[in-house]
C-alpha positions as CSV (number, residue, x, y, z in Angstrom):
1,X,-15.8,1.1,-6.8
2,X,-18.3,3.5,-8.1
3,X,-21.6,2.5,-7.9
4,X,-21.8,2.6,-11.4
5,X,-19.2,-0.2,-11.6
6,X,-20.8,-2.1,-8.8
7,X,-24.5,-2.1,-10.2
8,X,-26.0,-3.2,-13.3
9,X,-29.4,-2.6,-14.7
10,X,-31.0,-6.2,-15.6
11,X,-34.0,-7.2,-17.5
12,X,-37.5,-6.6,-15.2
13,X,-37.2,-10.2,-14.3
14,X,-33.9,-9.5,-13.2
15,X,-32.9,-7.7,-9.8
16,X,-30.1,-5.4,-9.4
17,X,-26.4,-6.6,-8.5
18,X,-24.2,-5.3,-6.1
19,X,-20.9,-6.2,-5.9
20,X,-18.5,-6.3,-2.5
21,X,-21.7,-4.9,-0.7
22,X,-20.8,-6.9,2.6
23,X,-18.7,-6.4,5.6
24,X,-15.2,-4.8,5.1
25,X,-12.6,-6.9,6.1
26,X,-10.4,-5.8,8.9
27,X,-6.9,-4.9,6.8
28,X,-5.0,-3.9,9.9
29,X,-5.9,-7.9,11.5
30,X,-5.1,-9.3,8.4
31,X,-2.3,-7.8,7.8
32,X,-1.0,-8.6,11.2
33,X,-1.6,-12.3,10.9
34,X,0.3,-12.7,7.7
35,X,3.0,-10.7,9.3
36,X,3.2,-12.7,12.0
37,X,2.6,-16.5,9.8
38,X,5.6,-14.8,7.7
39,X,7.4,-14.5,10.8
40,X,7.2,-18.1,11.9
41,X,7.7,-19.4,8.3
42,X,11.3,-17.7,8.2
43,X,12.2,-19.3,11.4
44,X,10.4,-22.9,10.5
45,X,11.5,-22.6,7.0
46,X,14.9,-21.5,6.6
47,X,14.9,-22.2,2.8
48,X,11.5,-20.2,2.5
49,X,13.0,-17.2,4.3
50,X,13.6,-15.0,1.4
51,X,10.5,-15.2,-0.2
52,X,8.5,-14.6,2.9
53,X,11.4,-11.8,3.6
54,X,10.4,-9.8,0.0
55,X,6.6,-10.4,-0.1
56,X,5.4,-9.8,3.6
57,X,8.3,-9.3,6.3
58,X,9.9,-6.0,4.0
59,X,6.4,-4.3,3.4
60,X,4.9,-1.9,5.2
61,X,1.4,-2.8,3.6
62,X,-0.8,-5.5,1.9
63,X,-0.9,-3.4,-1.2
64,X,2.6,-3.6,-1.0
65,X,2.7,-7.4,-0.2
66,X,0.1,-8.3,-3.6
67,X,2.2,-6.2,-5.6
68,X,5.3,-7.9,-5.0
69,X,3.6,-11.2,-5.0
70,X,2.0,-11.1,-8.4
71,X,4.7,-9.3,-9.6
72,X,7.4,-12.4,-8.6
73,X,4.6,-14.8,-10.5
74,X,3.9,-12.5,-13.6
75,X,7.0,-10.8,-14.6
76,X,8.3,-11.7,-17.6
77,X,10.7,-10.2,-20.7
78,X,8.0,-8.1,-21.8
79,X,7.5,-6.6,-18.6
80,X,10.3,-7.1,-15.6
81,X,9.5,-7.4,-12.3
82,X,11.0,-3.7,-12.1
83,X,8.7,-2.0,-14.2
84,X,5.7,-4.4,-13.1
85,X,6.2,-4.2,-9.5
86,X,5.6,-0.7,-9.2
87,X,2.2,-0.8,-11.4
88,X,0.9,-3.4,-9.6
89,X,1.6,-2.0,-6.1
90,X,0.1,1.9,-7.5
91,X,-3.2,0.5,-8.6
92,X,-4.1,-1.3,-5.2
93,X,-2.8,1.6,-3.3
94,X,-5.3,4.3,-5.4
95,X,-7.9,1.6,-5.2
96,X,-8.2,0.4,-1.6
97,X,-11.2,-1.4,-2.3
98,X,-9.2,-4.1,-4.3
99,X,-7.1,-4.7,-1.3
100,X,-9.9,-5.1,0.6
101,X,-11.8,-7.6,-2.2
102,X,-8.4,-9.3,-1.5
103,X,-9.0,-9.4,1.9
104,X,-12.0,-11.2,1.9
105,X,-10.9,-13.2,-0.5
106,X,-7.9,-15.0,1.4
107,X,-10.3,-14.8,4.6
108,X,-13.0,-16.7,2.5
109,X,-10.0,-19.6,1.3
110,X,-8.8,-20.1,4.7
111,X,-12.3,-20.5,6.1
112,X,-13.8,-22.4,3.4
113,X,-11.0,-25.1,2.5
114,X,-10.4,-27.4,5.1
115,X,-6.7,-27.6,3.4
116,X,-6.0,-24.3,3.8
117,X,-4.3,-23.8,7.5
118,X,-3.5,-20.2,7.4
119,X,-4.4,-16.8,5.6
120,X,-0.8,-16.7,4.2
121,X,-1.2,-19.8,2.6
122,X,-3.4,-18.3,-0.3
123,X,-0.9,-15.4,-1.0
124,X,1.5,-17.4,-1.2
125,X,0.8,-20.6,-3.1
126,X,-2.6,-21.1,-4.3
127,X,-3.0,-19.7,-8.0
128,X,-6.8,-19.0,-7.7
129,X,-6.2,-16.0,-5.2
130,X,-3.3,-14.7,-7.3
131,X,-5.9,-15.2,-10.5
132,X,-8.4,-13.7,-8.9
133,X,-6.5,-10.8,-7.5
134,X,-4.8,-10.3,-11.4
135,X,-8.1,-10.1,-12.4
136,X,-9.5,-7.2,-9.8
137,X,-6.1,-5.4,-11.0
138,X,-7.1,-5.7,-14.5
139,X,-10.8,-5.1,-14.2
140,X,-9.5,-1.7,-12.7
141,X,-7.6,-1.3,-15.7
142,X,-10.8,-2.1,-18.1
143,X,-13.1,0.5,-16.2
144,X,-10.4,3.1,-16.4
145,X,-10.1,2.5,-20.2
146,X,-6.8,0.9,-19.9
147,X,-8.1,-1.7,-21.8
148,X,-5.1,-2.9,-23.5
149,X,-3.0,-2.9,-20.2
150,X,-5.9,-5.0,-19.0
151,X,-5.9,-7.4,-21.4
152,X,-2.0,-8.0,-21.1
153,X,-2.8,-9.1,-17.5
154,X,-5.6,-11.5,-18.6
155,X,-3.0,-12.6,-21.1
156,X,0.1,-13.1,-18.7
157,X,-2.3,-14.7,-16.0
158,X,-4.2,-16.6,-18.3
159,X,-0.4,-18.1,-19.0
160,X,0.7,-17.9,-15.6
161,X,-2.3,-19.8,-13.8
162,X,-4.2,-21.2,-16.4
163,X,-7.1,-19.1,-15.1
164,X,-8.9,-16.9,-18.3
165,X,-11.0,-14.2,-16.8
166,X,-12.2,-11.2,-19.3
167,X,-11.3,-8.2,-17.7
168,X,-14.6,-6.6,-18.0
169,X,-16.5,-9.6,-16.2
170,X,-17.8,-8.4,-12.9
171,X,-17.1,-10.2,-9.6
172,X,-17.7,-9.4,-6.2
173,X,-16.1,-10.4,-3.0
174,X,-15.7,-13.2,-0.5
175,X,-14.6,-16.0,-3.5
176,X,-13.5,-18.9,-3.2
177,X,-11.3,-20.3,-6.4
178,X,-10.4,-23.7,-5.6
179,X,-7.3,-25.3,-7.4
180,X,-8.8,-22.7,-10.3
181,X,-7.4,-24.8,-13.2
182,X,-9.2,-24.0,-16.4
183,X,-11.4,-21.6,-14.6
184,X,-12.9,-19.6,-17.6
185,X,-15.4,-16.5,-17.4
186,X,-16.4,-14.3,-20.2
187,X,-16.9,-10.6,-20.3
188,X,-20.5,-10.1,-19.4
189,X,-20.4,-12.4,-16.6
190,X,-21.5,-11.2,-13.3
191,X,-20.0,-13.5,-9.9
192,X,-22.0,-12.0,-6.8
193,X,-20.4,-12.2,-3.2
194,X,-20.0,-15.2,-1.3
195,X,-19.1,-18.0,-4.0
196,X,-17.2,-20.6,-4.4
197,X,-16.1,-22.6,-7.4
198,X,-14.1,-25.4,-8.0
199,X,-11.5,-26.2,-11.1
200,X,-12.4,-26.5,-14.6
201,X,-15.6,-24.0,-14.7
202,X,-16.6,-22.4,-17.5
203,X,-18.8,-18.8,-17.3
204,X,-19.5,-18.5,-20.7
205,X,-21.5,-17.8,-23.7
206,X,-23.3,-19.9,-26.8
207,X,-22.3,-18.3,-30.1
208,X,-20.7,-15.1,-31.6
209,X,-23.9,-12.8,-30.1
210,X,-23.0,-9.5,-28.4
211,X,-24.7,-8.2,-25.6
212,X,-25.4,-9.4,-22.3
213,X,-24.9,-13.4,-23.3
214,X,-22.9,-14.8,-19.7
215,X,-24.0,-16.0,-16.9
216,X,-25.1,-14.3,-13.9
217,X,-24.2,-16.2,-10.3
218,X,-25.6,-15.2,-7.1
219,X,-24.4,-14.9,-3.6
220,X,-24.0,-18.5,-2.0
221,X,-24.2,-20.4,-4.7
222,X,-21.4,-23.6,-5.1
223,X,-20.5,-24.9,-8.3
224,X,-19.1,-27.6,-8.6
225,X,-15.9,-28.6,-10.5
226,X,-16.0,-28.8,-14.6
227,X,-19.7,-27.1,-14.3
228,X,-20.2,-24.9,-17.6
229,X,-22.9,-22.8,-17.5
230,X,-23.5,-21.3,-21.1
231,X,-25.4,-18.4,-21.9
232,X,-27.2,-15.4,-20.1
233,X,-28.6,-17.7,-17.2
234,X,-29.2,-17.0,-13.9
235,X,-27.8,-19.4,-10.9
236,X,-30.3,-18.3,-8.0
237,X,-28.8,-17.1,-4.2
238,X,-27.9,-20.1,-2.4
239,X,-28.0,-22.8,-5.2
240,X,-25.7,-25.9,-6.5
241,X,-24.4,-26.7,-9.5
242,X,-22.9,-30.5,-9.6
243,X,-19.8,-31.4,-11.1
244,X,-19.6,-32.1,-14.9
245,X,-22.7,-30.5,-15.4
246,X,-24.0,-28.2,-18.1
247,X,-26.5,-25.5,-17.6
248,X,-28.2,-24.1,-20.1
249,X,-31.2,-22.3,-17.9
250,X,-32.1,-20.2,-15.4
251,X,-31.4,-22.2,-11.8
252,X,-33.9,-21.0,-9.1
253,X,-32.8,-20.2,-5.5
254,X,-31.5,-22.7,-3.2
255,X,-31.7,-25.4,-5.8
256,X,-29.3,-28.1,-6.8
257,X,-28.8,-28.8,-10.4
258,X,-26.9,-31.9,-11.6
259,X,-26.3,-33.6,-15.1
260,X,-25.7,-33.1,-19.2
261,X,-27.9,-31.1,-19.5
262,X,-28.8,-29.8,-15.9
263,X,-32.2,-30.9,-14.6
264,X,-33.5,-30.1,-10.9
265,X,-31.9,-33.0,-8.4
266,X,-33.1,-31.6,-5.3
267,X,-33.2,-28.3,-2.6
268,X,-30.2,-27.2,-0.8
269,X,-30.5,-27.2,2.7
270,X,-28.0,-24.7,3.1
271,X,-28.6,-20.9,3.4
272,X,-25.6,-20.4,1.4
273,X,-23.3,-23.7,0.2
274,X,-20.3,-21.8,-0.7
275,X,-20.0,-20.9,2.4
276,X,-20.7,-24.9,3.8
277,X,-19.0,-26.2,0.8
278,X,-21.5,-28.8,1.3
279,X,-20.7,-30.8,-1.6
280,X,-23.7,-33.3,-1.9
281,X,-26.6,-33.4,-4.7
282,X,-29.5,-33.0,-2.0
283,X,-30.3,-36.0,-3.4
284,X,-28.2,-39.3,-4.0
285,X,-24.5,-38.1,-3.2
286,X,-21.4,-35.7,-3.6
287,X,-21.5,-32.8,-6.4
């Protein structure tokens, strides 16, 4: 990404964001371990051989291996898998730094959910990676003014995961989607690195308003699942969000906010809770 893409200049009270600013996965380790999880699949898994065959074991790269993924999940009568396959697979190899994003993504899924027993796992199966990954396609698409190429992806993954992310939202690397169902984020939202978020969140706004009017999350911060945080709010590095709740204000770091509306319930004692999916108020129980 440019650094024009990456940064945005916010209000004085507001610091600058950087997106994906953190270590660089290692592509040529990852890619190795879902060769070689591929590998033992096919021989576990007779029945599963194929797939693993056409998405890892017959590619030469992960760019390869996302673009035939997505392209199996997302292909439809509009747009075959032969026509899709190829777009998919061109934008991730003249943007490496969306394979990488992916990267950290499935490393960040396989570290973070204690479900989750291998890397391949993610690619695979769970719909929040593929969502995600649709999404950094598509994004791509929006900054290259592509815009209406972008917006068929949101539309065909929107349909395909149940997973609504505006293509001009911003979101860094190191997520964690978890299940992802009815994960909604509007087009001014900003997602720093390093978070994790469970099903049924809503980023979004509070009327018809143009401008900067979503939210803005920081690195570390958890949310938990049906969270809606409405309007240009800030979640603060390292903060909580409990389930169900709705936040309509500015959360300050390393807080946890619970409730309808949101109201200070404690202080995390985390450095960063997405990354110790630490799921408890800080005060009286689980998020």
């Amino acid at each position: 990404m440019s650094e024009s893409q990456q940064t945005e200049t916010l209000p004085a009270s507001k610091n600058k964001t950087k997106l994906c600013a953190g270590k660089v996965a290692d592509l040529r380790n990852v890619w190795q371990t879902l060769r070689e999880e591929a590998d033992r699949v096919a021989k576990d898994e007779p029945t599963l051989k194929h797939l693993v065959h056409d998405v890892i074991l017959s590619r030469e790269t992960l760019a390869a291996a996302l673009g035939a993924r997505l392209a199996r999940r997302l292909a439809r009568e509009d747009m075959p898998r032969v026509s899709m396959e190829p777009l998919l697979t061109g934008v991730f190899e003249a943007y490496p730094q969306i394979v990488h994003a992916a990267s950290r993504d499935l490393l960040a899924m396989f570290e973070r959910d204690p479900a989750c027993f291998s890397p391949l796992e993610p690619l695979l199966f769970f719909k929040g990676f593929l969502a995600l990954t649709t999404y950094r396609v598509a994004h791509q698409l929006w900054v290259d003014e592509r815009r209406w190429l972008a917006l068929y992806f949101q539309s065909v993954a929107s349909e395909a995961f149940s997973v609504d992310i505006h293509p001009a939202a911003r979101i860094g690397c190191g997520i964690l989607l978890d299940h992802a169902t009815s994960f909604v984020v509007g087009e001014t939202a900003i997602i720093e690195d390093d978070v994790s978020i469970l099903h049924e969140v809503t980023l979004g706004g509070t009327g018809k308003e143009t401008g900067n009017r979503h939210p803005i999350i920081r690195s570390g911060v958890l949310l938990g699942a049906g969270a809606k945080i409405l309007g240009r709010v800030e979640i603060g590095t390292g903060a909580k969000v409990g389930a169900g709740s709705v936040v309509l204000h500015d959360v300050a770091p390393h807080k946890t906010v619970a409730g309808v509306p949101a109201i200070v319930v404690g202080t995390s004692t985390e450095e960063m809770p997405a990354i110790e999916m630490n799921q408890h108020l800080d005060c009286c129980g689980h998020i």
